[in-house]
N, C-alpha and C positions, 0 to 999 in steps of 0.2 A: 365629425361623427358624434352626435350624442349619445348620454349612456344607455337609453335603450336599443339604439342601435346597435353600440357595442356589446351585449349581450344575446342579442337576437343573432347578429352574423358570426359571434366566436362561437366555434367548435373544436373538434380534436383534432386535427389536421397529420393525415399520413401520408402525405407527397408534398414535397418541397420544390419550391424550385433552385436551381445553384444560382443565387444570389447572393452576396454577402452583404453582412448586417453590420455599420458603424457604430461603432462605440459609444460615441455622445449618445446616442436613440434608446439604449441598450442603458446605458448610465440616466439617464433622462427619466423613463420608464420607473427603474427602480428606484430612482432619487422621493420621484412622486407618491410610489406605492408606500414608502415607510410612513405614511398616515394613513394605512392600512387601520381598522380596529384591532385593538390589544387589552387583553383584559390586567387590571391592577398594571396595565401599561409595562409589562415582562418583556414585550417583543425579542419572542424568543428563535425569529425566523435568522439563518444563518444562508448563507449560499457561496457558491463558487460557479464563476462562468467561463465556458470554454468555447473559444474558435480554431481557427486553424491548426498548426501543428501539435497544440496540446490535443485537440479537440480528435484528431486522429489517431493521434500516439494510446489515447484511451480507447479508442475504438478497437484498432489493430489487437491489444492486450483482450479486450473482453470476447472479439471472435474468436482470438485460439485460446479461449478460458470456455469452461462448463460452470452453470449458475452455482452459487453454494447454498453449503446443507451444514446446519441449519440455515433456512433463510433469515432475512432480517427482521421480518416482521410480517404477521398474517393479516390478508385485505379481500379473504374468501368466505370466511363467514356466512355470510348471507349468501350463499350458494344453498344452503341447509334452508332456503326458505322457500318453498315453491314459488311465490309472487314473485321474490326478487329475482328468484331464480330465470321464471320466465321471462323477467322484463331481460335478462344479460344476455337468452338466448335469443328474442327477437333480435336486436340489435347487431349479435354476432352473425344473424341470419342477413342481416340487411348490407352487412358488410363486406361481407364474403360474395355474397350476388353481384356486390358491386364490383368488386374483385373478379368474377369468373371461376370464384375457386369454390368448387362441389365438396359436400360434406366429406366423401369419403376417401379426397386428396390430403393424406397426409401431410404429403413433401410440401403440397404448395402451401397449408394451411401452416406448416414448422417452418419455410422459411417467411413467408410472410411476417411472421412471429421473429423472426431474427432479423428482422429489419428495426426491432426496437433497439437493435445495440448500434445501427447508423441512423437512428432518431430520424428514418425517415426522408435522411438526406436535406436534414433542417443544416444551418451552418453555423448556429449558436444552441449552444446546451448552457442552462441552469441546473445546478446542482443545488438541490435542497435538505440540510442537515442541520441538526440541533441535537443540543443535550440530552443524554441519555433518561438524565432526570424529570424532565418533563410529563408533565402530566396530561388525561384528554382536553381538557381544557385549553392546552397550549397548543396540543395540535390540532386546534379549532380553530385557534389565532394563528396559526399558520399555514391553513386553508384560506382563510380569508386573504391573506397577504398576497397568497399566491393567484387568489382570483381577483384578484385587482390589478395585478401584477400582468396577467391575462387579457382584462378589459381595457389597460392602461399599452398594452401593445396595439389592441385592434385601431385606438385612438391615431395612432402611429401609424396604421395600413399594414401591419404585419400580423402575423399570425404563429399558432402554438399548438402543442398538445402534451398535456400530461403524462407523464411514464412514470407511474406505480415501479412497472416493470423493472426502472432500474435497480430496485432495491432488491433485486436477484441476483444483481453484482455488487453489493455494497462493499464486502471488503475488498476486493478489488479496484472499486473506483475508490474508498477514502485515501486509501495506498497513494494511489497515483495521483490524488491532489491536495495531502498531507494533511488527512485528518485523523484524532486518533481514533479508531474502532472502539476502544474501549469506554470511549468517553462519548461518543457523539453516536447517534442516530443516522442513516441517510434514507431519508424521506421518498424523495422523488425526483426523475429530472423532466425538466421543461424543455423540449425542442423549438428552436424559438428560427421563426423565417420566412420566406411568404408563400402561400400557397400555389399549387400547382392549380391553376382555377379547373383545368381539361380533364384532372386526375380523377375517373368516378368514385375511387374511395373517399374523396370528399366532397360529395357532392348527394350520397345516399341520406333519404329524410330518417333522419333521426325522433322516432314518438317518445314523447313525454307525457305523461300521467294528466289529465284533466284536474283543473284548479282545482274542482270541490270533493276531489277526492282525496284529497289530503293535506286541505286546511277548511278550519270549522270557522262559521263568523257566528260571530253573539253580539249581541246588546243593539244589535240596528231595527228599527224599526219597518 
């Protein structure tokens, strides 16, 4: 797979299939990505990965846990923006149809939603955390890390999807895989495994913005 292949077919993957994922692949992947771009070369990305019985054992704890208040960190923002706003509601629109779940199903739309704390039924979790001290710029280079990190799985025939989400249980997850809250950030985690190809939740078209909408060329002739 080349890399624009690997961009065209990565997506967010919310069905898994129960496959497990070997180590080497999983170490391979991330050995590769640490030539990730870094600015002033900080490489300030940190992670922890889980399978099996730890990978559970966190699970188990965050079903019978409620998210905490304060949260970790705000990623809503641009909800205050009508454009972006509607780009989040189309998509949530396109997801849920695919799903079979009607606006006005709570239950189904809330548990749906608590499927982020079994990541989906991936078999590998990344856990993404760094210093508190960090600035936007670091967590720029640790966006980057992570989408490469991303493209550098599809290479491998596997697949992912990003969970913001978990940092609604951060203290609970640093707890459980010994990092300090005080000192550290937790970012995000990555459900890492292959997809369910049958699954229509991964499988609804995802729209994106038309090029010239939101980059300007100058100086061509």
């Amino acid at each position: 797979m080349d890399v624009a292949e690997a961009v065209a077919s990565r997506r967010s993957i919310r069905a898994f299939q129960d496959k497990p994922v070997d180590l080497e692949t999983i170490r391979r992947v991330l050995d590769q990505a640490r030539m990730a771009p870094s600015g002033c070369n900080f490489q300030p990305w940190r992670a922890t990965v889980l399978t099996g019985a730890p990978l559970k054992a966190l699970q188990a704890k965050m079903l019978a846990a409620q998210p905490q208040d304060p949260i970790e960190y705000s990623f809503s923002e641009p909800n205050a923006s009508p454009l972006h706003l509607a780009r989040l509601q189309d998509v949530g629109a396109r997801m849920y149809g695919a799903l079979d779940v009607k606006r006005d199903d709570k239950q189904g739309r809330h548990d749906f939603a608590r499927d982020n704390i079994v990541s989906f039924g991936a078999p590998v979790l990344l856990l993404c955390h760094f210093e508190r001290f960090m600035g936007p710029p670091q967590w720029s280079d640790v966006g980057m890390w992570l989408q490469t990190i991303m493209l550098l799985l599809r290479g491998e025939g596997l697949d992912s999807c990003p969970q913001e989400w978990m940092s609604l249980y951060a203290r609970l997850i640093k707890a459980e895989i010994g990092v300090p809250d005080d000192e550290q950030i937790l970012f995000c985690g990555i459900a890492i495994g292959f997809r369910d190809l049958a699954a229509p939740v991964n499988n609804f078209e995802r729209p994106r913005v038309p090029l010239d909408e939101h980059v300007r060329f100058d100086g061509w002739e």
